[in-house]
C-alpha positions as a printed NumPy array, in Angstrom:
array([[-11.972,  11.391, -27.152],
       [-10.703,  14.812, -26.281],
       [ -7.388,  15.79 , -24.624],
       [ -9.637,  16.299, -20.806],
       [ -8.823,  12.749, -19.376],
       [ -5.007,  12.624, -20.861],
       [ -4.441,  15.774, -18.709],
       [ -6.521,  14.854, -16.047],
       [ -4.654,  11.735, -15.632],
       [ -0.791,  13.383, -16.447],
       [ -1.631,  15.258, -13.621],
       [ -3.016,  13.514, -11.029],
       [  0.205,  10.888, -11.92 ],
       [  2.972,  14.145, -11.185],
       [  0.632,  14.542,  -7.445],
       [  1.302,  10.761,  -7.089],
       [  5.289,  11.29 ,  -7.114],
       [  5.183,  14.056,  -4.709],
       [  2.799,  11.821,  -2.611],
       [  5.776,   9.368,  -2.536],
       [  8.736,  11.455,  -1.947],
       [  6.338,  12.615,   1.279],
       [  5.892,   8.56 ,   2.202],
       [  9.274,   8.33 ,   1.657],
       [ 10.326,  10.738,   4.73 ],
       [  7.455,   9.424,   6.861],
       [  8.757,   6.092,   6.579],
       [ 12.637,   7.44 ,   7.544],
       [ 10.68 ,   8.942,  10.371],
       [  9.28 ,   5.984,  11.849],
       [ 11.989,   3.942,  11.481],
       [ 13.997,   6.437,  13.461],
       [ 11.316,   6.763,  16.104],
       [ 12.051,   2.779,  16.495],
       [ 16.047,   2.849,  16.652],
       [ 16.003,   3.444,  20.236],
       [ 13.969,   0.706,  21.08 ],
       [ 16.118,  -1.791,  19.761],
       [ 18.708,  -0.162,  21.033],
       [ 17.911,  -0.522,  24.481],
       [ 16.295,  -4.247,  23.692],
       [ 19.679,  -4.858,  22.262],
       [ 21.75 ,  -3.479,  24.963],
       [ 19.268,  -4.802,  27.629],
       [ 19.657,  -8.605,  25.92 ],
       [ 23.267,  -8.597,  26.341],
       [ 23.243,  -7.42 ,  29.892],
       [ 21.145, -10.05 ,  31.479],
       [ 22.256, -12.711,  29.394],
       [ 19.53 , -15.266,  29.177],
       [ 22.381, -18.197,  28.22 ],
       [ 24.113, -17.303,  31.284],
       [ 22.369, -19.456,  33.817],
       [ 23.046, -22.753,  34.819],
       [ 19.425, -24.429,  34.244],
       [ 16.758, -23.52 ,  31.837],
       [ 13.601, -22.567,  34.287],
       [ 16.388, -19.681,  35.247],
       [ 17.388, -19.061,  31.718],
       [ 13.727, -18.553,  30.79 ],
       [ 13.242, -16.45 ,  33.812],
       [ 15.355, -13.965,  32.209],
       [ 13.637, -14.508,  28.992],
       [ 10.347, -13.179,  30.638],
       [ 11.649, -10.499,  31.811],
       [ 13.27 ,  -9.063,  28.693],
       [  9.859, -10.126,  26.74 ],
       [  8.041,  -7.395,  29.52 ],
       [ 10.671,  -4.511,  28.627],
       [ 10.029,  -5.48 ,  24.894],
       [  5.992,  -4.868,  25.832],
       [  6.558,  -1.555,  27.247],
       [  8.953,  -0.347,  24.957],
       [  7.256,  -1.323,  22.231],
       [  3.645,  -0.228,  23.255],
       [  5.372,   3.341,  24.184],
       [  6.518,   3.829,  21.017],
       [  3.812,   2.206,  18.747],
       [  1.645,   4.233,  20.374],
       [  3.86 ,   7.479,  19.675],
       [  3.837,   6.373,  16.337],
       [  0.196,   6.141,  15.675],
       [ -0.519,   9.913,  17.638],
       [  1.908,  11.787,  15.065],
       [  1.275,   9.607,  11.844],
       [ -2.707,  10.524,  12.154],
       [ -1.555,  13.881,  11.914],
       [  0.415,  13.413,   8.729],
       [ -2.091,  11.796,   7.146],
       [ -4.099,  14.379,   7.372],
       [ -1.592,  16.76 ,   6.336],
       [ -1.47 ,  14.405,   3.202],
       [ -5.48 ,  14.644,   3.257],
       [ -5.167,  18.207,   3.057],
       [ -2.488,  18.671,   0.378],
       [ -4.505,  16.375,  -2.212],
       [ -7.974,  18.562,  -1.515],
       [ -5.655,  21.866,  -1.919],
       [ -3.503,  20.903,  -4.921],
       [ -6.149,  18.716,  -6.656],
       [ -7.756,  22.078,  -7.21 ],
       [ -4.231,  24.175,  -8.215],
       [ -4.078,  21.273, -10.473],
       [ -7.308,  21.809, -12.513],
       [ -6.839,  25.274, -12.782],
       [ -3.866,  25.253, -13.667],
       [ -4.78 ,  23.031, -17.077],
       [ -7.885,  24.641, -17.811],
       [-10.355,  22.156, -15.654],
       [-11.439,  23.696, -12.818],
       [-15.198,  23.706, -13.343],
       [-15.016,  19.873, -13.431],
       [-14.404,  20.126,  -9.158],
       [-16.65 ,  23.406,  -8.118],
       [-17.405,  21.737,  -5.02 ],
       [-14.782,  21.616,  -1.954],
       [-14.856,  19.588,   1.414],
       [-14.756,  21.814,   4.8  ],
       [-11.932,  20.825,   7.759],
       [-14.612,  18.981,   9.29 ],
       [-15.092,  17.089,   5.608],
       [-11.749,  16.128,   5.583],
       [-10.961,  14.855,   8.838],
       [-14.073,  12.807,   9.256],
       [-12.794,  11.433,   5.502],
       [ -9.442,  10.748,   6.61 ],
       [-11.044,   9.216,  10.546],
       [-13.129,   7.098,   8.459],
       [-10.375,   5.65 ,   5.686],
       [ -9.257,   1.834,   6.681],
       [ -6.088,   0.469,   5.477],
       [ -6.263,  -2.894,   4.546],
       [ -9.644,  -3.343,   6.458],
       [ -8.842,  -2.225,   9.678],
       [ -8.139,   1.772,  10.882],
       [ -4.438,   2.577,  11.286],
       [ -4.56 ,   2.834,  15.205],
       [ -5.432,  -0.733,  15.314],
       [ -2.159,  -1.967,  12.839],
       [ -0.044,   0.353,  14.926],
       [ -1.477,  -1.507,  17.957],
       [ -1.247,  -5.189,  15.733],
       [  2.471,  -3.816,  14.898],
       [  3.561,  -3.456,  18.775],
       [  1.828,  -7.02 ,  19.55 ],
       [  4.084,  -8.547,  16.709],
       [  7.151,  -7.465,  17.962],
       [  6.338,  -8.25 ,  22.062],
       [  5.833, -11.874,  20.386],
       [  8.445, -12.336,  18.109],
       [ 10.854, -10.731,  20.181],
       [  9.625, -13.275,  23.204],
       [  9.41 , -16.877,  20.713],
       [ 12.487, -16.156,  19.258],
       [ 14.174, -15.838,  22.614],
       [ 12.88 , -18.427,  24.016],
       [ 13.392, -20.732,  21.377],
       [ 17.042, -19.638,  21.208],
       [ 17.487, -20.677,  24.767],
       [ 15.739, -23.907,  24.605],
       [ 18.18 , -24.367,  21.32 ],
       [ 21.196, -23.405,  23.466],
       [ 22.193, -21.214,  21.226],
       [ 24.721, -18.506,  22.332],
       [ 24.383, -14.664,  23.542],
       [ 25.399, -13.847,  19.668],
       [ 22.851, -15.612,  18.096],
       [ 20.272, -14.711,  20.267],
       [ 21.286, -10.76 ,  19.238],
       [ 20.846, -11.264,  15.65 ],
       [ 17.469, -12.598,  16.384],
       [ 16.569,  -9.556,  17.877],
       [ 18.168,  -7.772,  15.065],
       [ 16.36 ,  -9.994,  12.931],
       [ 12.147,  -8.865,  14.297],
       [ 13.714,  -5.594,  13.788],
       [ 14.727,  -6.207,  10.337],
       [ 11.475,  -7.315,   9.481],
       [  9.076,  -4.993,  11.489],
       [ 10.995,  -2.14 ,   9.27 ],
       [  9.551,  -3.543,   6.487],
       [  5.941,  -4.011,   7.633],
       [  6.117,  -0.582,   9.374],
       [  6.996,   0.609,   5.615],
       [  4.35 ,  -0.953,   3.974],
       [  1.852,   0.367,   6.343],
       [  3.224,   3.771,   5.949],
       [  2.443,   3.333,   2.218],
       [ -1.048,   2.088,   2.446],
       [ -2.326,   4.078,   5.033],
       [ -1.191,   7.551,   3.226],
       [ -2.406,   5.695,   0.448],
       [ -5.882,   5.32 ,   1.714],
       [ -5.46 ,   8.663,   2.533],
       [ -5.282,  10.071,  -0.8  ],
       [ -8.136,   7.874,  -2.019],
       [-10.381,   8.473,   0.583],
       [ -9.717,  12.538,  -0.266],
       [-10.257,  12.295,  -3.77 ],
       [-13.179,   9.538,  -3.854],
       [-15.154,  12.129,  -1.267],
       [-13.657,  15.11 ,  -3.967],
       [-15.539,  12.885,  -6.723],
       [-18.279,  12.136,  -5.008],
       [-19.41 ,  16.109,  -4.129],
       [-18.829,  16.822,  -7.703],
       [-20.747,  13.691,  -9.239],
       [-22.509,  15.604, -11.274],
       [-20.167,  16.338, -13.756],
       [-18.316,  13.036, -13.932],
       [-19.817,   9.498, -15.8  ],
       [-17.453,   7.827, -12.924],
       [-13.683,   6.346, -11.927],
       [-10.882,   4.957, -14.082],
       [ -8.012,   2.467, -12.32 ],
       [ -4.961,   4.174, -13.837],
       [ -2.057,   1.434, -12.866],
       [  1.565,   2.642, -12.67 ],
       [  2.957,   1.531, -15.872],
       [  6.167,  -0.246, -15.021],
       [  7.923,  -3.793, -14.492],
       [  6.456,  -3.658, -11.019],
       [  2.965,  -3.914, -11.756],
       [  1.265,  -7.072, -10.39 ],
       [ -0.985,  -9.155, -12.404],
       [ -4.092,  -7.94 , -10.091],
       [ -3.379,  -4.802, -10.882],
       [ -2.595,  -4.919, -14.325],
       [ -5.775,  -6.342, -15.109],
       [ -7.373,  -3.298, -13.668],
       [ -5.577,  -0.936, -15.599],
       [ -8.071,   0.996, -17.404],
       [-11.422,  -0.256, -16.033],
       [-13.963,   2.11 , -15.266],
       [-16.873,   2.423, -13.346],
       [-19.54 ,   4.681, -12.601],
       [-20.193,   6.402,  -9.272],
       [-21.861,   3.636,  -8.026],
       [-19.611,   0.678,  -8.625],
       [-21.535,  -0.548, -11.729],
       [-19.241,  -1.309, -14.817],
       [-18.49 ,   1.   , -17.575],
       [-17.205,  -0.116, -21.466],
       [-16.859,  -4.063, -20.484],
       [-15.362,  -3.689, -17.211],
       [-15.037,  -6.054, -14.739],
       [-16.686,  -6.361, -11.679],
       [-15.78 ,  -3.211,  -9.141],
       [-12.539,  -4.503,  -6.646],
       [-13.102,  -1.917,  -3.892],
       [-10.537,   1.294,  -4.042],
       [ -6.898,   1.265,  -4.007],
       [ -4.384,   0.212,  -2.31 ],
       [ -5.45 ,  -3.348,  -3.611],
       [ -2.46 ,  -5.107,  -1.561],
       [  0.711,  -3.466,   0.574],
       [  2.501,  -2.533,  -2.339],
       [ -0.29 ,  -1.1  ,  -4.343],
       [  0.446,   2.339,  -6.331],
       [ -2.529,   2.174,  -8.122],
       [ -5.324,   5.401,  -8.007],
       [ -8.664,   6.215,  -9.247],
       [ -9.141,   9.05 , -11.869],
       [-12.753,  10.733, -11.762],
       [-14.015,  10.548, -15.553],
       [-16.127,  13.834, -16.982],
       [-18.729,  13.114, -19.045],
       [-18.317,  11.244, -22.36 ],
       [-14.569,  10.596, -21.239],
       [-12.728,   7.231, -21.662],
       [ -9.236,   6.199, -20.497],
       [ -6.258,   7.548, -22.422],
       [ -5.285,   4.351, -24.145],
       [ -1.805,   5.49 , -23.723],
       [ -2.364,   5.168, -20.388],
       [ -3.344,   1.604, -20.223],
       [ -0.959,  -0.824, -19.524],
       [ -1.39 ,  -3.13 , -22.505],
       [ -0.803,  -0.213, -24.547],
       [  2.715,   0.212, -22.231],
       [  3.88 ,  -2.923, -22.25 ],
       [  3.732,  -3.306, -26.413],
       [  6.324,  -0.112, -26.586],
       [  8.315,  -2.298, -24.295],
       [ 11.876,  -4.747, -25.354],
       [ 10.449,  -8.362, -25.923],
       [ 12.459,  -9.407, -22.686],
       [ 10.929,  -6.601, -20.535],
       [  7.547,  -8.37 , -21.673],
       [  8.817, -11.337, -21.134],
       [ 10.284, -10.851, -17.533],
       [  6.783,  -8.779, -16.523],
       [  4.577, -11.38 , -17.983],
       [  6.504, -14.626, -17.388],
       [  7.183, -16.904, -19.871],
       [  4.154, -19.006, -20.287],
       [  1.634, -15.508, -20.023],
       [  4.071, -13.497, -22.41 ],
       [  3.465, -16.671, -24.879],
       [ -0.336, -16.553, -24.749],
       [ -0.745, -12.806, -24.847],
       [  1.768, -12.654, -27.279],
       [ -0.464, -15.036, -29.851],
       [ -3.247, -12.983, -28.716],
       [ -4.924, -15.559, -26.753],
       [ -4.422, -13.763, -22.848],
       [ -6.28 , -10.137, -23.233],
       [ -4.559,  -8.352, -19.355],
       [ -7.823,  -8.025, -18.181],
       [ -8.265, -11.942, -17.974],
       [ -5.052, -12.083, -15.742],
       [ -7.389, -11.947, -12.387],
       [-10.861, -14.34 , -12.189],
       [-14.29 , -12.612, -10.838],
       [-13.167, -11.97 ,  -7.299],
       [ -9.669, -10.533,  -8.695],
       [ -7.828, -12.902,  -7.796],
       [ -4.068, -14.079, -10.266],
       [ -5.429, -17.095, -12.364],
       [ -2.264, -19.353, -12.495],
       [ -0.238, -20.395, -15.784],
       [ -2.447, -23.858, -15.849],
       [ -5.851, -21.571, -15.668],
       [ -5.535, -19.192, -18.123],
       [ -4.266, -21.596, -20.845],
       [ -7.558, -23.764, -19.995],
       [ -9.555, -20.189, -20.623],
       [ -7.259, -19.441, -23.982],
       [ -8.36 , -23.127, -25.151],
       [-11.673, -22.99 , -24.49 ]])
Protein backbone atom coordinates (compact mmCIF):
# COMPACT_ATOMS: atom_id res chain seq x y z
CA UNK A 1 0.00 0.00 0.00
CA UNK A 2 1.33 3.44 -0.70
CA UNK A 3 1.56 6.45 1.66
CA UNK A 4 -2.07 8.09 -0.34
CA UNK A 5 -4.63 6.75 2.29
CA UNK A 6 -2.19 7.37 5.52
CA UNK A 7 -2.27 11.06 4.43
CA UNK A 8 -5.57 11.10 3.28
CA UNK A 9 -6.75 9.91 6.53
CA UNK A 10 -4.00 12.19 8.89
CA UNK A 11 -5.71 14.80 7.31
CA UNK A 12 -9.11 14.50 7.18
CA UNK A 13 -8.53 13.45 11.26
CA UNK A 14 -6.66 17.31 11.91
CA UNK A 15 -10.31 18.79 9.88
CA UNK A 16 -12.16 16.61 12.47
CA UNK A 17 -10.54 18.60 15.57
CA UNK A 18 -11.23 21.90 14.12
CA UNK A 19 -14.80 20.56 13.38
CA UNK A 20 -15.01 20.10 17.20
CA UNK A 21 -13.51 23.12 18.63
CA UNK A 22 -16.40 24.82 16.13
CA UNK A 23 -19.21 22.31 17.94
CA UNK A 24 -17.73 23.23 20.90
CA UNK A 25 -18.75 27.13 20.65
CA UNK A 26 -22.07 26.26 19.01
CA UNK A 27 -22.97 24.28 21.87
CA UNK A 28 -21.81 27.38 24.48
CA UNK A 29 -24.07 29.27 22.16
CA UNK A 30 -27.14 27.47 22.61
CA UNK A 31 -26.89 26.93 25.96
CA UNK A 32 -26.64 30.66 26.43
CA UNK A 33 -29.55 31.31 24.11
CA UNK A 34 -31.50 29.03 26.86
CA UNK A 35 -30.24 30.81 30.21
CA UNK A 36 -32.90 33.29 30.02
CA UNK A 37 -35.56 31.01 29.79
CA UNK A 38 -34.94 29.37 32.87
CA UNK A 39 -34.33 32.32 34.26
CA UNK A 40 -37.58 33.73 33.93
CA UNK A 41 -39.24 29.98 34.50
CA UNK A 42 -37.22 30.12 37.62
CA UNK A 43 -38.07 33.50 38.77
CA UNK A 44 -41.70 33.09 37.49
CA UNK A 45 -41.97 29.58 39.75
CA UNK A 46 -41.09 31.31 42.83
CA UNK A 47 -43.43 34.19 42.34
CA UNK A 48 -46.68 32.39 42.03
CA UNK A 49 -45.86 29.76 44.29
CA UNK A 50 -47.80 26.71 43.32
CA UNK A 51 -47.44 25.27 47.25
CA UNK A 52 -48.93 28.38 48.38
CA UNK A 53 -52.60 27.61 48.16
CA UNK A 54 -54.74 26.14 50.52
CA UNK A 55 -56.28 23.14 48.32
CA UNK A 56 -54.80 21.30 45.47
CA UNK A 57 -57.41 22.09 42.40
CA UNK A 58 -55.89 25.82 43.28
CA UNK A 59 -52.39 24.63 43.64
CA UNK A 60 -52.63 22.95 40.23
CA UNK A 61 -54.26 25.98 38.83
CA UNK A 62 -51.07 27.67 39.24
CA UNK A 63 -49.29 24.72 37.92
CA UNK A 64 -51.11 25.26 34.51
CA UNK A 65 -50.37 28.36 34.24
CA UNK A 66 -46.60 28.24 34.71
CA UNK A 67 -46.67 24.96 32.30
CA UNK A 68 -48.26 27.74 29.44
CA UNK A 69 -45.28 30.34 30.10
CA UNK A 70 -42.92 27.23 29.90
CA UNK A 71 -44.76 26.55 26.20
CA UNK A 72 -44.16 29.94 24.99
CA UNK A 73 -40.91 30.45 26.27
CA UNK A 74 -39.72 27.49 25.23
CA UNK A 75 -41.26 27.37 21.64
CA UNK A 76 -39.76 31.13 21.25
CA UNK A 77 -36.56 30.11 21.82
CA UNK A 78 -36.39 26.54 20.29
CA UNK A 79 -37.49 28.02 17.45
CA UNK A 80 -34.64 30.82 17.57
CA UNK A 81 -32.45 28.10 17.99
CA UNK A 82 -33.25 26.06 15.00
CA UNK A 83 -33.32 29.56 12.48
CA UNK A 84 -29.52 30.39 13.43
CA UNK A 85 -28.13 26.73 13.91
CA UNK A 86 -29.30 25.92 10.06
CA UNK A 87 -27.13 28.62 9.25
CA UNK A 88 -24.09 27.26 11.02
CA UNK A 89 -24.41 24.17 9.69
CA UNK A 90 -24.06 25.30 6.63
CA UNK A 91 -21.25 27.41 7.44
CA UNK A 92 -19.76 23.99 8.65
CA UNK A 93 -21.05 22.54 5.13
CA UNK A 94 -19.10 25.06 3.50
CA UNK A 95 -15.79 24.94 5.40
CA UNK A 96 -15.45 21.00 4.80
CA UNK A 97 -16.16 21.52 0.73
CA UNK A 98 -13.49 24.57 0.92
CA UNK A 99 -10.77 23.04 3.12
CA UNK A 100 -11.28 19.41 1.96
CA UNK A 101 -9.79 20.79 -1.20
CA UNK A 102 -6.79 23.14 0.62
CA UNK A 103 -6.27 19.85 2.19
CA UNK A 104 -5.44 17.72 -0.92
CA UNK A 105 -3.43 20.20 -2.37
CA UNK A 106 -1.72 20.90 0.12
CA UNK A 107 -0.29 16.99 0.37
CA UNK A 108 0.01 16.42 -3.15
CA UNK A 109 -3.75 14.90 -3.82
CA UNK A 110 -5.70 17.18 -5.43
CA UNK A 111 -6.54 15.34 -8.64
CA UNK A 112 -8.21 12.66 -6.46
CA UNK A 113 -11.37 15.56 -5.89
CA UNK A 114 -11.43 17.55 -9.48
CA UNK A 115 -14.99 17.86 -9.10
CA UNK A 116 -16.66 20.62 -6.67
CA UNK A 117 -20.39 21.11 -5.51
CA UNK A 118 -22.06 24.68 -6.45
CA UNK A 119 -23.99 26.85 -3.41
CA UNK A 120 -27.01 25.33 -4.63
CA UNK A 121 -25.06 21.67 -4.20
CA UNK A 122 -24.36 22.36 -0.86
CA UNK A 123 -27.35 23.66 0.63
CA UNK A 124 -29.71 21.18 -0.90
CA UNK A 125 -26.86 18.57 0.74
CA UNK A 126 -26.95 20.10 3.99
CA UNK A 127 -31.42 20.64 3.62
CA UNK A 128 -31.43 17.08 2.89
CA UNK A 129 -28.92 15.59 5.86
CA UNK A 130 -31.15 13.94 8.88
CA UNK A 131 -29.74 13.58 12.23
CA UNK A 132 -30.63 10.60 13.82
CA UNK A 133 -33.54 10.00 11.29
CA UNK A 134 -35.36 12.98 11.52
CA UNK A 135 -34.22 16.78 10.05
CA UNK A 136 -32.92 19.10 12.77
CA UNK A 137 -36.04 21.50 12.71
CA UNK A 138 -38.10 18.69 13.86
CA UNK A 139 -35.56 17.73 17.18
CA UNK A 140 -35.45 21.44 17.83
CA UNK A 141 -39.28 21.30 17.74
CA UNK A 142 -39.13 17.51 19.79
CA UNK A 143 -36.54 19.52 22.17
CA UNK A 144 -39.16 22.47 23.08
CA UNK A 145 -42.06 19.69 23.53
CA UNK A 146 -39.70 17.90 26.13
CA UNK A 147 -39.18 20.64 28.21
CA UNK A 148 -43.16 22.13 28.12
CA UNK A 149 -43.67 18.40 29.54
CA UNK A 150 -41.15 17.83 31.89
CA UNK A 151 -41.27 21.15 33.17
CA UNK A 152 -45.35 20.60 33.62
CA UNK A 153 -45.09 16.53 35.23
CA UNK A 154 -42.52 17.46 37.39
CA UNK A 155 -44.54 20.32 38.80
CA UNK A 156 -47.34 18.77 39.14
CA UNK A 157 -46.10 15.83 40.68
CA UNK A 158 -44.21 18.00 43.18
CA UNK A 159 -47.45 19.51 44.27
CA UNK A 160 -49.43 16.42 44.49
CA UNK A 161 -46.15 15.20 46.66
CA UNK A 162 -46.42 18.36 48.79
CA UNK A 163 -43.23 19.02 48.38
CA UNK A 164 -42.00 22.61 49.13
CA UNK A 165 -41.29 25.88 46.86
CA UNK A 166 -37.40 24.63 47.12
CA UNK A 167 -37.82 21.43 45.82
CA UNK A 168 -40.03 22.26 43.26
CA UNK A 169 -36.99 24.87 41.98
CA UNK A 170 -34.45 22.26 41.71
CA UNK A 171 -36.82 20.35 39.59
CA UNK A 172 -36.91 22.99 37.28
CA UNK A 173 -33.24 23.28 37.57
CA UNK A 174 -33.16 19.74 37.12
CA UNK A 175 -35.16 19.59 33.01
CA UNK A 176 -32.67 22.25 32.58
CA UNK A 177 -29.81 20.24 33.61
CA UNK A 178 -30.73 17.62 31.41
CA UNK A 179 -32.09 19.44 28.24
CA UNK A 180 -28.29 20.95 28.25
CA UNK A 181 -27.17 17.76 27.65
CA UNK A 182 -29.54 16.61 24.89
CA UNK A 183 -29.29 20.11 23.30
CA UNK A 184 -25.36 19.13 23.24
CA UNK A 185 -25.66 16.00 21.76
CA UNK A 186 -27.81 17.27 19.05
CA UNK A 187 -25.42 20.01 18.39
CA UNK A 188 -22.85 17.22 17.79
CA UNK A 189 -24.80 15.04 15.51
CA UNK A 190 -26.41 17.41 13.48
CA UNK A 191 -22.92 19.28 12.52
CA UNK A 192 -21.94 15.87 12.35
CA UNK A 193 -24.32 14.91 9.67
CA UNK A 194 -23.27 17.91 8.29
CA UNK A 195 -19.83 17.05 7.54
CA UNK A 196 -20.84 13.63 6.24
CA UNK A 197 -23.43 14.63 4.13
CA UNK A 198 -20.60 17.28 2.50
CA UNK A 199 -18.04 14.86 2.02
CA UNK A 200 -20.26 11.67 1.00
CA UNK A 201 -21.82 14.18 -1.93
CA UNK A 202 -17.71 15.33 -2.36
CA UNK A 203 -17.15 11.40 -2.90
CA UNK A 204 -19.82 10.73 -4.74
CA UNK A 205 -19.05 13.58 -7.77
CA UNK A 206 -15.60 12.25 -7.82
CA UNK A 207 -16.48 8.37 -7.85
CA UNK A 208 -14.51 7.82 -10.45
CA UNK A 209 -11.35 7.86 -8.96
CA UNK A 210 -12.14 6.20 -5.65
CA UNK A 211 -12.79 2.00 -5.13
CA UNK A 212 -15.12 3.46 -2.12
CA UNK A 213 -15.36 4.54 1.91
CA UNK A 214 -13.31 3.47 4.92
CA UNK A 215 -14.95 3.91 8.75
CA UNK A 216 -11.88 5.49 10.36
CA UNK A 217 -12.98 5.31 14.31
CA UNK A 218 -11.35 7.77 16.75
CA UNK A 219 -8.79 5.70 18.37
CA UNK A 220 -9.23 6.26 22.07
CA UNK A 221 -10.74 4.79 25.46
CA UNK A 222 -14.01 6.29 24.30
CA UNK A 223 -14.71 4.25 21.45
CA UNK A 224 -17.88 2.11 21.75
CA UNK A 225 -17.98 -1.44 20.86
CA UNK A 226 -20.34 -0.53 17.68
CA UNK A 227 -17.98 1.52 16.59
CA UNK A 228 -14.96 -0.23 17.16
CA UNK A 229 -16.07 -2.99 15.19
CA UNK A 230 -16.35 -0.67 12.28
CA UNK A 231 -13.06 0.62 12.47
CA UNK A 232 -11.52 -0.09 9.25
CA UNK A 233 -14.36 -1.56 7.14
CA UNK A 234 -14.73 -0.49 3.77
CA UNK A 235 -17.13 -0.36 1.22
CA UNK A 236 -17.57 0.57 -2.20
CA UNK A 237 -19.70 3.44 -3.52
CA UNK A 238 -22.58 1.53 -3.41
CA UNK A 239 -22.72 0.02 0.04
CA UNK A 240 -21.42 -3.43 -1.08
CA UNK A 241 -18.49 -4.81 1.13
CA UNK A 242 -14.90 -4.47 0.42
CA UNK A 243 -11.82 -6.98 1.92
CA UNK A 244 -14.37 -9.05 4.35
CA UNK A 245 -16.35 -6.28 5.57
CA UNK A 246 -19.37 -6.38 7.21
CA UNK A 247 -22.56 -5.51 6.11
CA UNK A 248 -22.84 -1.45 5.32
CA UNK A 249 -24.39 0.42 8.86
CA UNK A 250 -25.60 3.60 7.14
CA UNK A 251 -23.10 6.83 7.60
CA UNK A 252 -21.91 8.33 10.70
CA UNK A 253 -22.94 9.60 13.46
CA UNK A 254 -23.92 5.90 14.39
CA UNK A 255 -25.41 7.07 17.94
CA UNK A 256 -25.30 10.77 19.85
CA UNK A 257 -21.88 10.47 20.75
CA UNK A 258 -20.52 9.18 17.53
CA UNK A 259 -17.03 10.76 16.24
CA UNK A 260 -16.65 8.38 13.73
CA UNK A 261 -16.17 9.58 9.66
CA UNK A 262 -15.91 8.06 6.35
CA UNK A 263 -12.60 8.35 4.32
CA UNK A 264 -13.11 8.11 0.38
CA UNK A 265 -10.54 5.27 -0.76
CA UNK A 266 -8.54 5.89 -4.36
CA UNK A 267 -8.08 3.12 -6.27
CA UNK A 268 -6.12 0.06 -5.08
CA UNK A 269 -6.07 1.79 -1.51
CA UNK A 270 -6.69 -0.07 1.81
CA UNK A 271 -6.94 1.31 5.37
CA UNK A 272 -3.73 2.37 7.09
CA UNK A 273 -3.51 -0.48 9.53
CA UNK A 274 -2.14 2.00 11.89
CA UNK A 275 -5.20 3.47 11.74
CA UNK A 276 -7.34 0.65 12.80
CA UNK A 277 -8.25 0.32 16.14
CA UNK A 278 -7.05 -3.20 16.87
CA UNK A 279 -3.81 -2.09 15.73
CA UNK A 280 -4.31 1.00 18.58
CA UNK A 281 -5.38 -0.74 21.23
CA UNK A 282 -2.22 -3.48 21.12
CA UNK A 283 0.30 -0.26 21.62
CA UNK A 284 -1.92 0.34 24.56
CA UNK A 285 -1.01 -0.54 28.83
CA UNK A 286 -2.73 -4.00 29.51
CA UNK A 287 -5.18 -2.04 31.91
CA UNK A 288 -6.13 0.55 29.23
CA UNK A 289 -7.18 -2.74 27.25
CA UNK A 290 -8.58 -4.00 29.92
CA UNK A 291 -10.79 -0.98 31.07
CA UNK A 292 -11.82 -0.37 27.05
CA UNK A 293 -12.60 -3.95 26.49
CA UNK A 294 -13.97 -5.11 29.87
CA UNK A 295 -12.79 -7.87 31.55
CA UNK A 296 -14.46 -10.83 30.08
CA UNK A 297 -13.88 -9.25 26.10
CA UNK A 298 -10.17 -8.21 26.99
CA UNK A 299 -9.85 -12.13 28.05
CA UNK A 300 -11.19 -13.53 24.77
CA UNK A 301 -9.48 -11.11 22.44
CA UNK A 302 -6.58 -11.38 24.38
CA UNK A 303 -6.36 -15.46 23.63
CA UNK A 304 -7.26 -14.50 20.24
CA UNK A 305 -10.64 -15.87 20.27
CA UNK A 306 -12.80 -12.14 19.92
CA UNK A 307 -11.41 -10.57 16.41
CA UNK A 308 -13.15 -6.36 17.09
CA UNK A 309 -15.05 -6.80 14.21
CA UNK A 310 -17.22 -9.62 15.92
CA UNK A 311 -18.02 -7.11 18.81
CA UNK A 312 -21.48 -6.03 16.91
CA UNK A 313 -23.94 -9.03 15.25
CA UNK A 314 -25.38 -8.44 11.49
CA UNK A 315 -27.58 -5.48 12.26
CA UNK A 316 -24.59 -3.84 14.40
CA UNK A 317 -25.81 -4.23 17.25
CA UNK A 318 -23.08 -4.95 20.95
CA UNK A 319 -23.26 -8.84 21.30
CA UNK A 320 -23.14 -9.21 25.17
CA UNK A 321 -20.27 -11.02 27.30
CA UNK A 322 -22.60 -14.40 27.26
CA UNK A 323 -22.82 -14.08 23.17
CA UNK A 324 -19.59 -13.70 22.07
CA UNK A 325 -18.07 -16.44 24.30
CA UNK A 326 -20.90 -18.83 22.70
CA UNK A 327 -19.38 -17.50 19.08
CA UNK A 328 -15.52 -17.97 20.48
CA UNK A 329 -16.67 -21.69 21.45
CA UNK A 330 -18.27 -22.58 18.60
Amino acid sequence: MSQRTDKLTNALLGQAVTLARLEAGEQQRITHRLLPLWSRLRTQVAVDDPTAPPTLPERLRRVKALVVLATQLTTEAFGAIAATHQAVRQDIADWVHHETQRVLQTIGEAALFTRTLTQQALTRVVDAALVFGAPIRDWWARQAATVQQQVGDRLRQGVLQEQPLPRLLQEVDAVQATTTRNTDTLTHGSLASAQQATMTALTEANSARLDGVAWITTLDSRACPRCIALSGQSWTLDHEPLHGSRAWPGEPPLHGLCRCILLALPQGETVPRDQTFDHWLRQQPEAEQRAILGPGRFVLWKAGKLKLSRLVDQHHRALTLEQLRSESAA
